[in-house]
FITORBA-970947 format. One record per atom (N, C-alpha, C, O): residue in one letter; x, y, z. Coordinates in steps of 0.02 Angstrom, whole numbers, plus 32768, in hexadecimal, padded with zeros to 4 digits. Example, Ala and Ser with C-alpha at 12.3 -4.5 7.8 and 13.67 -1.06 7.14 Angstrom:
BEGIN
A82947EE48186
A82677F1F8186
A82947F5B8186
A82C87F5A81A7
S82827F908162
S82AC7FCB8165
S82858002818A
S829E80398192
! end
This chain:
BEGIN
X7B3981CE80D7
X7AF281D880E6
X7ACC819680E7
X7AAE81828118
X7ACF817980B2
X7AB0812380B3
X7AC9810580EA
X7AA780D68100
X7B1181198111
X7B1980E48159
X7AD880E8818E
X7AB780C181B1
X7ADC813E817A
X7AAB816781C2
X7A62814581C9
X7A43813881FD
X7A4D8139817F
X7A098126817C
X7A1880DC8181
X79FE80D181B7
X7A3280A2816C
X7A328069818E
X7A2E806581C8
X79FB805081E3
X7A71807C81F0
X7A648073822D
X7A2980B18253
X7A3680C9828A
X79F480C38233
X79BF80CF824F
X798E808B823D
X797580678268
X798A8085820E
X7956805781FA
X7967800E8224
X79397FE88232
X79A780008235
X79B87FB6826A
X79997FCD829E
X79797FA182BC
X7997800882B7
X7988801682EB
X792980208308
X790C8017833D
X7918803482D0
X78D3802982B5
X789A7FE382BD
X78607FDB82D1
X78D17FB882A1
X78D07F708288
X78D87F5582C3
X78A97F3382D8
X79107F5A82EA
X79187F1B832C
X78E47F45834F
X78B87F1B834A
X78CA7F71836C
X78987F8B8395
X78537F5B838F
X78397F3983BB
X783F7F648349
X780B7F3C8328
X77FA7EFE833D
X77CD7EE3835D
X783C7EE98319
X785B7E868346
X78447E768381
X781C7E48838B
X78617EA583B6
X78677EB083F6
X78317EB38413
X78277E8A8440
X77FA7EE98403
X77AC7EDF8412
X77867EB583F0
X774D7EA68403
X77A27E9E83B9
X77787E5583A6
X77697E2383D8
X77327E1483EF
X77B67E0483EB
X77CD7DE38414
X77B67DD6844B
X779C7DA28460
X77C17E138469
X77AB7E3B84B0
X77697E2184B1
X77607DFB84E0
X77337E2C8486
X76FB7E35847F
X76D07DD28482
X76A37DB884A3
X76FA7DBE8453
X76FE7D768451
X76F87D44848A
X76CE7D1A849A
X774F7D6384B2
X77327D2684E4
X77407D4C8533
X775D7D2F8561
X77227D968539
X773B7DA28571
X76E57DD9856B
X76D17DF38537
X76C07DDC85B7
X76A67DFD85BD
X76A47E4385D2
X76B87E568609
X76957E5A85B7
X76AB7EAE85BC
X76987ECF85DD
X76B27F0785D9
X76517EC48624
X763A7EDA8648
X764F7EBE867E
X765B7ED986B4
X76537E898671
X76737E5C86BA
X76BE7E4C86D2
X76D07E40870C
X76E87E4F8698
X773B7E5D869E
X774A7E98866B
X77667E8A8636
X77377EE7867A
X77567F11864F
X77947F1F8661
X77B37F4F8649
X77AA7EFD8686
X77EF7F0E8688
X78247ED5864D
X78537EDA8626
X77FB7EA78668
X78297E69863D
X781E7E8485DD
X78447E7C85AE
X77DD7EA485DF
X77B47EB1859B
X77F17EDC857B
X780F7ECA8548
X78027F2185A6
X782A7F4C8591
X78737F33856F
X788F7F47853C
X78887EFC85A4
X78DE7EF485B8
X78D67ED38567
X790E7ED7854E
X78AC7EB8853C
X78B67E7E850B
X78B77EBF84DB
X78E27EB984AF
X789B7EEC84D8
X78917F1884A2
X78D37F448493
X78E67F5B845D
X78F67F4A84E0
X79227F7C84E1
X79537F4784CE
X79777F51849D
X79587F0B84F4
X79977ED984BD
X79957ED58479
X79CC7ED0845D
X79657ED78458
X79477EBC8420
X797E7F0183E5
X799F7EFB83B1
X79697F48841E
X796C7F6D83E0
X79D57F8F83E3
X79FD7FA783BB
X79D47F778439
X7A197F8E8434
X7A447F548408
X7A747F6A83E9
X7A397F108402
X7A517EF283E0
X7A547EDF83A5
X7A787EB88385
X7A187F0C8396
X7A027EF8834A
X7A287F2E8324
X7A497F2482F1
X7A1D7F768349
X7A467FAC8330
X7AA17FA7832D
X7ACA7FD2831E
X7AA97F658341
X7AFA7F708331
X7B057F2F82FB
X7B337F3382D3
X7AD27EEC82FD
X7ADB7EBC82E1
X7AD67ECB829E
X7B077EC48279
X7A8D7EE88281
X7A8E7F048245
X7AAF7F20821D
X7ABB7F0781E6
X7AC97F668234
X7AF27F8C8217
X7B3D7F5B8214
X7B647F5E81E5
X7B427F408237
X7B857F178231
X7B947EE781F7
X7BC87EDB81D9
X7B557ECF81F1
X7B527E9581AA
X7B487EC88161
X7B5E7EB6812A
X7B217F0A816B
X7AFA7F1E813A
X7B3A7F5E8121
X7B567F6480EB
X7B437F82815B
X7B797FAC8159
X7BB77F9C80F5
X7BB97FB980BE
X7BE07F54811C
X7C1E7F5880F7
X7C077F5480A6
X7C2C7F568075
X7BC37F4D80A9
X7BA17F388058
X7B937F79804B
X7B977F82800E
X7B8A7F98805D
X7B707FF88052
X7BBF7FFD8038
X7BD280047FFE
X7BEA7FF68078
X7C30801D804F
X7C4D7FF58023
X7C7D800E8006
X7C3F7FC78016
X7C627F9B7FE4
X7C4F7FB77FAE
X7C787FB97F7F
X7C037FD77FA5
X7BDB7FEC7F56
X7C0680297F57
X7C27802E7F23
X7C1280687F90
X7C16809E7F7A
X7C6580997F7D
X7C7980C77F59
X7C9D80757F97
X7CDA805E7F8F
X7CDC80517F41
X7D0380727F1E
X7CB580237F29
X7CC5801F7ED8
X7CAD80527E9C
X7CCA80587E66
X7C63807F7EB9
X7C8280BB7E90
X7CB181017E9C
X7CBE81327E78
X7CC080EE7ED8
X7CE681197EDD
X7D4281127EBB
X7D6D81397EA6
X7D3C80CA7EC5
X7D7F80CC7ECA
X7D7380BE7E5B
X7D9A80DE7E37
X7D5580A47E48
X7D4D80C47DFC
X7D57810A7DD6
X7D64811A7D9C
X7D4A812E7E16
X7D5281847DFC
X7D9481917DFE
X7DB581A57DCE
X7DB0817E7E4E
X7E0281817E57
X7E2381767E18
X7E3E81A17DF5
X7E1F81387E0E
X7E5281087DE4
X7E5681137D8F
X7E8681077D6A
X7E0581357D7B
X7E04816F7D48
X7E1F81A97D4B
X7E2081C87D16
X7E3F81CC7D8C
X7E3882057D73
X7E8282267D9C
X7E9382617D98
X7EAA81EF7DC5
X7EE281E87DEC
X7F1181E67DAA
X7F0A81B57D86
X7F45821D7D95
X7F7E82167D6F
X7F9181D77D65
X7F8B81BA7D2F
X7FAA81BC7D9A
X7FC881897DA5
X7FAD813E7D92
X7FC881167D6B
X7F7581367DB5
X7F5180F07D9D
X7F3181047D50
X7F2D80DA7D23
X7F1A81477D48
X7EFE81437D14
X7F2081257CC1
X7F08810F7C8D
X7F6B81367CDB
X7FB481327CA6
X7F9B80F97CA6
X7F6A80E47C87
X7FDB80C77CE6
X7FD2808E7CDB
X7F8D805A7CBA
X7F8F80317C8C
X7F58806C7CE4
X7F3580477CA9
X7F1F80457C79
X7F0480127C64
X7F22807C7C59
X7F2680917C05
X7F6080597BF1
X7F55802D7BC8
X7FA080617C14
X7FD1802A7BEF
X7FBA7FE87C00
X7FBA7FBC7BD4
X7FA57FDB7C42
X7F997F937C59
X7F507F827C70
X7F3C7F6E7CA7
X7F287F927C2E
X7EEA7F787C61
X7EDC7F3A7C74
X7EA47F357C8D
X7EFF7F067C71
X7EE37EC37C9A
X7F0C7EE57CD2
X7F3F7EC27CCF
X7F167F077CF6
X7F2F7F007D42
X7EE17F3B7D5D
X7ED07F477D97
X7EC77F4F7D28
X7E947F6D7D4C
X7E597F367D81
X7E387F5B7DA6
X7E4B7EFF7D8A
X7E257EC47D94
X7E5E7EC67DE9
X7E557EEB7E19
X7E7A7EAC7DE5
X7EB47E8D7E25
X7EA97ED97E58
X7E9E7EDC7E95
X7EAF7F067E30
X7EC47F387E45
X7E857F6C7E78
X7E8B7F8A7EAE
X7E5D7F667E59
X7E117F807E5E
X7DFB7F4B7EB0
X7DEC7F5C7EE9
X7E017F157E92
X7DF27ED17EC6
X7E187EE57F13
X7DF57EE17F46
X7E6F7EFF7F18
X7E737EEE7F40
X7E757F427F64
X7E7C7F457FA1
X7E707F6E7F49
X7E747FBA7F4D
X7E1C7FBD7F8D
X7E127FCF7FC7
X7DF37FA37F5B
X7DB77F9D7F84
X7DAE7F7E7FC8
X7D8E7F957FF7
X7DDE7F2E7FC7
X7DE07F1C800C
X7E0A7F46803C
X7E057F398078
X7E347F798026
X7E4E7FA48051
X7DF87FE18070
X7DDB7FED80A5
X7DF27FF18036
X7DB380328050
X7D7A801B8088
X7D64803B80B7
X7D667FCF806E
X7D377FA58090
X7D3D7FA380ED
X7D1D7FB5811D
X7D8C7F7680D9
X7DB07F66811D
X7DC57F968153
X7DBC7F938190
X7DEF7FD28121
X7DFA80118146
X7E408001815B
X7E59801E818C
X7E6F7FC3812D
X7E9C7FAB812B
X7ED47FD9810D
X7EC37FC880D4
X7EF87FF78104
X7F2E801D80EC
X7F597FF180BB
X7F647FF6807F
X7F6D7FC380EB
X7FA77FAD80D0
X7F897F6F80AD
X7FB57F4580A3
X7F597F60809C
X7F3D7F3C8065
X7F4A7F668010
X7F597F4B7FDB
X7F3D7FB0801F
X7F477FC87FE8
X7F907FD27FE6
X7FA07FBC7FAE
X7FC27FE68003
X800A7FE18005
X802B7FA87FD9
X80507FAD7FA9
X80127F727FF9
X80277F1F7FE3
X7FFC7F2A7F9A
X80217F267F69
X7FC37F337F8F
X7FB97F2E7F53
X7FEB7F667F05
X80037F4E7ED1
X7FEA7FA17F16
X800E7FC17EFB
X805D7F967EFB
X806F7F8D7EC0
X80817F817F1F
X80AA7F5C7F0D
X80B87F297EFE
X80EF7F127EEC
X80727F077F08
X806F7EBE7EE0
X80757EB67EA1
X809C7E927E84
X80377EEE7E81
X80057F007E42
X803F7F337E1C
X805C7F287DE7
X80447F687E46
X80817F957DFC
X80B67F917E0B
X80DF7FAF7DE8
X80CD7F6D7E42
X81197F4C7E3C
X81297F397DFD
X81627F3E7DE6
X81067F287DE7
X81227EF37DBB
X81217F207D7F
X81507F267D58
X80EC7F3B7D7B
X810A7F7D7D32
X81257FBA7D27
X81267FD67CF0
X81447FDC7D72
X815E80087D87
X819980067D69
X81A080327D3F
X81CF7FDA7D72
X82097FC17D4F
X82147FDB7CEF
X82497FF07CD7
X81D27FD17CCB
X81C57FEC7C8D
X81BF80377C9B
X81BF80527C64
X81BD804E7CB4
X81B4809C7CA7
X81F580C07CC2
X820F80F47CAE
X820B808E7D01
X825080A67D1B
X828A80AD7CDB
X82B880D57CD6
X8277807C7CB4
X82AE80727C7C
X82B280A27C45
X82E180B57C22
X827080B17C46
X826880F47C18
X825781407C34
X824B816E7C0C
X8257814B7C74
X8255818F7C97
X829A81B47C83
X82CC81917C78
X829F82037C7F
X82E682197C8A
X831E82047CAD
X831681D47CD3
X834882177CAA
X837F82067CE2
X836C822B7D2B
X836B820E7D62
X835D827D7D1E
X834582957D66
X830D82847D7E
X830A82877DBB
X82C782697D56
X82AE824E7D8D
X82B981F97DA5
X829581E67DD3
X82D081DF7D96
X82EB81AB7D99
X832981A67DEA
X8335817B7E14
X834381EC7DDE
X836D81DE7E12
X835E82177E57
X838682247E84
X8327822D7E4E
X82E982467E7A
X82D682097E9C
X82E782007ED7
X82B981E57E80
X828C81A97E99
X82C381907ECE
X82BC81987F0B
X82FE816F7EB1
X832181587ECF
X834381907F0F
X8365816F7F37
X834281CB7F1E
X836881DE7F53
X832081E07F79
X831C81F37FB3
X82F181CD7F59
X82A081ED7F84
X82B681AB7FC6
X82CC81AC7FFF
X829D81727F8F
X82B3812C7FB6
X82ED81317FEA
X82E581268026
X8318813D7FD4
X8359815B801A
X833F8186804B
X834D81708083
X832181B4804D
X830681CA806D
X82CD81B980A2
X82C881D280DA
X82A6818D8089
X827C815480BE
X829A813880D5
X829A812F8111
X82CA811780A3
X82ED80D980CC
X831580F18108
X831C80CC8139
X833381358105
X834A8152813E
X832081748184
X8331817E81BE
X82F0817E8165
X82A6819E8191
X82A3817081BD
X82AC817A81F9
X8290811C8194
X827A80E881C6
X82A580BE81E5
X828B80908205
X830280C281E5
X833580A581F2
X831D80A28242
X8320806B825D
X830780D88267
X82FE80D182BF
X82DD80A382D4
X82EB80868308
X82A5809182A9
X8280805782AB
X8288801D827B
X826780158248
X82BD7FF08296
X82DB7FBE8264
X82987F94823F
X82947F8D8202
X826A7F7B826C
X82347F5A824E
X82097F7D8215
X82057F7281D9
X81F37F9F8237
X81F57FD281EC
X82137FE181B1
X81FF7FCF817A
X82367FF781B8
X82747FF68196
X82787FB58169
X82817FB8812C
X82707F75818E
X82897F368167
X82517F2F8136
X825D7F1A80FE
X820B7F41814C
X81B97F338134
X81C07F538109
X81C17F3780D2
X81C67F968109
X81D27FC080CA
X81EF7F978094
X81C57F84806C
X82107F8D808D
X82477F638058
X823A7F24804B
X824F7F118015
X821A7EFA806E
X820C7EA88064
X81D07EAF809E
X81D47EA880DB
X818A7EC5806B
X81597EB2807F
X813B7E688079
X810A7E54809A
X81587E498055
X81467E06805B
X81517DD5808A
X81337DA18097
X81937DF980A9
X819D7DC480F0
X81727DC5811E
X814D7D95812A
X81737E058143
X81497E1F8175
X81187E4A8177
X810B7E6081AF
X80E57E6A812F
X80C47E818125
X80E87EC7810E
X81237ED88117
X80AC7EEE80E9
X80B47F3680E2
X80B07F6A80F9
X80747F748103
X80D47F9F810D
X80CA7FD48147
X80AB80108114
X80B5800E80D7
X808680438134
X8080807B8100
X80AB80BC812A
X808B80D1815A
X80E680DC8120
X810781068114
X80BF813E812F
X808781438115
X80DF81698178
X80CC819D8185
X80D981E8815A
X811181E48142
X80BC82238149
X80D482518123
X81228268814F
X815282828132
X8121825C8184
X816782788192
X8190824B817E
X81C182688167
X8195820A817B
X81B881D08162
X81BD81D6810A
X81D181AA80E3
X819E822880F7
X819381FE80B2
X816081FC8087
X816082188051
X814481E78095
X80F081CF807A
X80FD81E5803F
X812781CC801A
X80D6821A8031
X80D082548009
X8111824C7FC5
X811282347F8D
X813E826A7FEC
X816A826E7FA7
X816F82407F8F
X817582427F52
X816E81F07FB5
X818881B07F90
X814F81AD7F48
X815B819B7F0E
X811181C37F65
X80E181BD7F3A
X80D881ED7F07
X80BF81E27ED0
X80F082277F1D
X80F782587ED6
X813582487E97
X813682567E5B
X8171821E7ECC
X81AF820E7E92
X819581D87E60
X81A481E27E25
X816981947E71
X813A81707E5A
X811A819F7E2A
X813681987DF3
X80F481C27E28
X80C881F77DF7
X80F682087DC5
X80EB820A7D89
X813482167DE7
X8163823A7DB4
X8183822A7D88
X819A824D7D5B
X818C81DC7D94
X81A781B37D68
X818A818C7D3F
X81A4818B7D07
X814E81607D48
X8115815F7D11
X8102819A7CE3
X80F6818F7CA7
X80FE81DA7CFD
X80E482177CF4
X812A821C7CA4
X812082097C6A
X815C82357CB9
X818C82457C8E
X81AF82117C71
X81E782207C5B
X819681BE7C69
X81AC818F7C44
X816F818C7C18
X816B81607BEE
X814B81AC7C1E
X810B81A17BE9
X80EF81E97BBB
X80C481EC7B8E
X810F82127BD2
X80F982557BA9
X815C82537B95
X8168825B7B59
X818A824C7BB7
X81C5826A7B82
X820B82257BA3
X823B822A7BC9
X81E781E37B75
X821181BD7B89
X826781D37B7C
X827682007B55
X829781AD7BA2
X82E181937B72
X82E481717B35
X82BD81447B25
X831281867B14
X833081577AE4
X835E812D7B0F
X836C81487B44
X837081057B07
X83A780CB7B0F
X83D680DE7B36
X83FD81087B1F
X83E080C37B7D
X840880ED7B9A
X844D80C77B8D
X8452808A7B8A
X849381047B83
X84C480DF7B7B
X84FE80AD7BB1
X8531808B7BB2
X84CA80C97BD6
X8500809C7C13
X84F980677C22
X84C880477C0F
X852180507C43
X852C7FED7C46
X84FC7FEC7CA9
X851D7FE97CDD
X84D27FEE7CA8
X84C380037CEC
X84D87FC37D18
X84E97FCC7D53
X84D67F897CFD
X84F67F437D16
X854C7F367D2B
X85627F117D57
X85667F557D09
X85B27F5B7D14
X85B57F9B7D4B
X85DE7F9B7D79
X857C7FDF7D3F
X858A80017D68
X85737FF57DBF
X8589800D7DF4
X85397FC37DAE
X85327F9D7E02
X85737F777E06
X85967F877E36
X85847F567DEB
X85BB7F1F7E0E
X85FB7F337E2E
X86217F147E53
X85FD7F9D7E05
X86317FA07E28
X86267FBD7E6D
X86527FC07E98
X85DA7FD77E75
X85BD7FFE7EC2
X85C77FC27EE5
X85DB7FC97F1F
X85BE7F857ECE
X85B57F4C7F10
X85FF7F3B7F18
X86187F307F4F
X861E7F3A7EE6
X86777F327F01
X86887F5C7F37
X86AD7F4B7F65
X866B7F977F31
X867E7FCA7F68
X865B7FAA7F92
X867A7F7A7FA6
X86197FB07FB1
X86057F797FD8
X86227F497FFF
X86287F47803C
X86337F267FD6
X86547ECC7FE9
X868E7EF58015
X869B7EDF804C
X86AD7F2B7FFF
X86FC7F308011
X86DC7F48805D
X87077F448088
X86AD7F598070
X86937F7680B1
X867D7F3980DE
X868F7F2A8117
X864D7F1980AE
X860D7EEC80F3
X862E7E9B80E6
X86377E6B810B
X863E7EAC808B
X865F7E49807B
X863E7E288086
X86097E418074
X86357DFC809A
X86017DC4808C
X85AC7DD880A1
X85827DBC807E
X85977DFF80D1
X856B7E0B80EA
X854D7E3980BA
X85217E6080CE
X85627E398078
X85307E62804A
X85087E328026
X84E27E457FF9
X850F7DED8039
X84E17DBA801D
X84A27DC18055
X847D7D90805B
X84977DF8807B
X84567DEC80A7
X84207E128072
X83E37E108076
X843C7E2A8051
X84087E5B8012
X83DC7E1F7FF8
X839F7E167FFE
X84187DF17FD3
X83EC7DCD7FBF
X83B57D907FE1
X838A7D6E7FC4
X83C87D918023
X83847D788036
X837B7D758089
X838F7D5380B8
X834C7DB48079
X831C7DD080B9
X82F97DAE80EC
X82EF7DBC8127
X82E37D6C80BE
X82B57D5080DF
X82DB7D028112
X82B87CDA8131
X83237CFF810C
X83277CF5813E
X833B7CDD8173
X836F7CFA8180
X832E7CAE81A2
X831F7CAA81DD
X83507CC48217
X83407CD08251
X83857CC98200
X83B97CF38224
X83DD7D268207
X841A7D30820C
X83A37D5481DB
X83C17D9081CA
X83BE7DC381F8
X838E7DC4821D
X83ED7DF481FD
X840E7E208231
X83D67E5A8213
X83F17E7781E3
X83A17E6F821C
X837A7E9981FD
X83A07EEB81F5
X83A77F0A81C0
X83B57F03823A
X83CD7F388246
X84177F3D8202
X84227F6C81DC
X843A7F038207
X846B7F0281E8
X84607F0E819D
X84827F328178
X841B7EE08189
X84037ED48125
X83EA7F22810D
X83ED7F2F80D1
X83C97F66814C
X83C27F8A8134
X84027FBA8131
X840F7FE08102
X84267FB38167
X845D7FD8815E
X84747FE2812B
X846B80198111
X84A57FA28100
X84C37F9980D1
X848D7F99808D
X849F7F848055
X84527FAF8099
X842B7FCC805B
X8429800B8054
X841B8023801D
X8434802D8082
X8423808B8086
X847A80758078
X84818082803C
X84AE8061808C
X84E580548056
X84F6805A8029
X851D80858016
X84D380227FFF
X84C3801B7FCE
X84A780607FA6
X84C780757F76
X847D80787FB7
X844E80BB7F9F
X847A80DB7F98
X848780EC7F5F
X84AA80F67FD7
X84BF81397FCE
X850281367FA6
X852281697F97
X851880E57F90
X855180DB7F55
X854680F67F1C
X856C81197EFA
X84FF80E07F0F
X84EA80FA7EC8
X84E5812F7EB7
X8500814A7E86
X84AF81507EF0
X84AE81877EE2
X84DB81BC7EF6
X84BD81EF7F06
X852881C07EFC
X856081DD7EFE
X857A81DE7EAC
X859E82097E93
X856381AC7E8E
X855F81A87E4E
X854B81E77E10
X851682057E17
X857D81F87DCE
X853D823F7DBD
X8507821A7DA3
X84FB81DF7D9B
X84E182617D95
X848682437D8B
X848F820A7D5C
X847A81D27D6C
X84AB82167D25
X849C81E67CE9
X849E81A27D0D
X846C817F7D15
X84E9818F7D28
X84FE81557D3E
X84D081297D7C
X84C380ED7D7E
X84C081597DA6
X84A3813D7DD3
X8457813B7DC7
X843C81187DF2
X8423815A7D94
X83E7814F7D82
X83ED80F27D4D
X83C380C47D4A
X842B80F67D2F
X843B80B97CFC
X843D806D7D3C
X842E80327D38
X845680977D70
X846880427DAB
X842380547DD3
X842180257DFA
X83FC806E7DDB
X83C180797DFA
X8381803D7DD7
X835C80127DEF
X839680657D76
X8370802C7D58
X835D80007D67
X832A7FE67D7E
X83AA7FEF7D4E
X83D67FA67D6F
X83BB7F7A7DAB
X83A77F417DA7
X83C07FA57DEA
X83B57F877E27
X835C7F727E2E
X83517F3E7E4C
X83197F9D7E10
X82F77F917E15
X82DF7F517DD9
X82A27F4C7DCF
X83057F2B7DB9
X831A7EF37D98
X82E17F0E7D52
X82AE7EF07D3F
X83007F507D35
X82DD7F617CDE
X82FF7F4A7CBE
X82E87F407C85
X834B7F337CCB
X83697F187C8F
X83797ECE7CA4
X83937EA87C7C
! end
């Protein structure tokens, strides 16, 4: 509603200008034509210039209380920042330049910038089943977006080439409910100590591996580059995925840990 009435009031405003102007240095009986053309520039331009400068400051105010209510009252952010409130500041900052901008994948990149990094703590203490939820969810995109290799690659190493946001048929959705689920059930009914060696149990999924691709499983470790076979680095990751998770639950939630580097 506050857009509607700005851009009435620019429109209000350059008219004003416009017959000031008009009035100033053009005679209005003797060139009403020229009189008119300054009023009607005045207000068609004023009505888009205004709102253009004044506009992103309106949504920036109602972007930040809005996105305050979210982030109170969202399961998810609300957890985490009960555990981590200095990421509330970074987080707030760059969530808003998404609402402002109308940017998507500003908030994408931020969520994996910002709870990347403490996601890993809750993975370590979630059950084994949701733990190995999350992980077939992830297989599951990663297979959604295999048709579209670039995609596909963005998904996974947004830092090279930016962040994609996952269509609901690609995904969306569940990736983001298995996320819920695993903060969710590492914080109301953590693990005790899990007994498996999840490090010995990766080394032996990648032996299987090696015995397949052999040397070309060193493209995992680095994406970024310049003559990585893209089509090839996701292949041998949905590989990778579906080793583990052939795995039973216990074992393959313990190398899941593992892989998202909790231990």
């Amino acid at each position: 509603m506050e857009l509607i009435i700005i851009d009435g009031l620019a429109g209000a405003l350059s008219a004003l200008i416009g017959f000031f102007l008009a009035n100033r240095f053009v005679n209005r009986e003797e060139k009403p034509q020229l009189h008119l053309i300054i009023v009607i520039v005045f207000l068609a331009a004023g009505s888009q210039i205004i709102p253009a400068i004044v506009n992103p400051q309106i949504r920036a105010m109602r972007a930040a209380s809005e996105l305050k209510t979210f982030l109170d009252s969202d399961p998810l952010f609300k957890g985490v920042l009960e555990d981590f409130p200095e990421l509330r500041e970074p987080l707030e900052d760059r969530l808003t330049e998404a609402m402002v901008t109308g940017d998507r994948t500003v908030s994408v990149r931020a969520g994996q910038e910002i709870l990347g990094k403490v996601f890993p703590r809750y993975l370590v203490k979630a059950p084994d089943d949701e733990v190995r939820r999350f992980g077939e969810t992830q297989l599951s995109v990663l297979k959604a977006l295999q048709p579209n290799g670039d995609r596909c690659f963005r998904f996974t190493n947004p830092a090279v080439d930016g962040a994609i946001v996952p269509t609901d048929e690609e995904g969306r959705l569940d990736s983001a409910d298995a996320v819920r689920a695993v903060v969710a059930a590492a914080r109301e009914n953590p693990i005790e100590e899990t007994t498996e060696d999840g490090q010995l149990l990766m080394e032996a999924v990648s032996a299987d591996m090696y015995d397949v691709y052999g040397d070309e499983m060193e493209i995992l470790a680095n994406p970024s580059g310049a003559d990585v076979d893209r089509a090839r680095y996701y292949e041998i990751l949905i590989a990778v995925y579906d080793g583990v998770l052939a795995l039973p639950e216990h074992e393959s939630a313990s190398v899941l840990r593992t892989m998202m580097g909790s231990r």
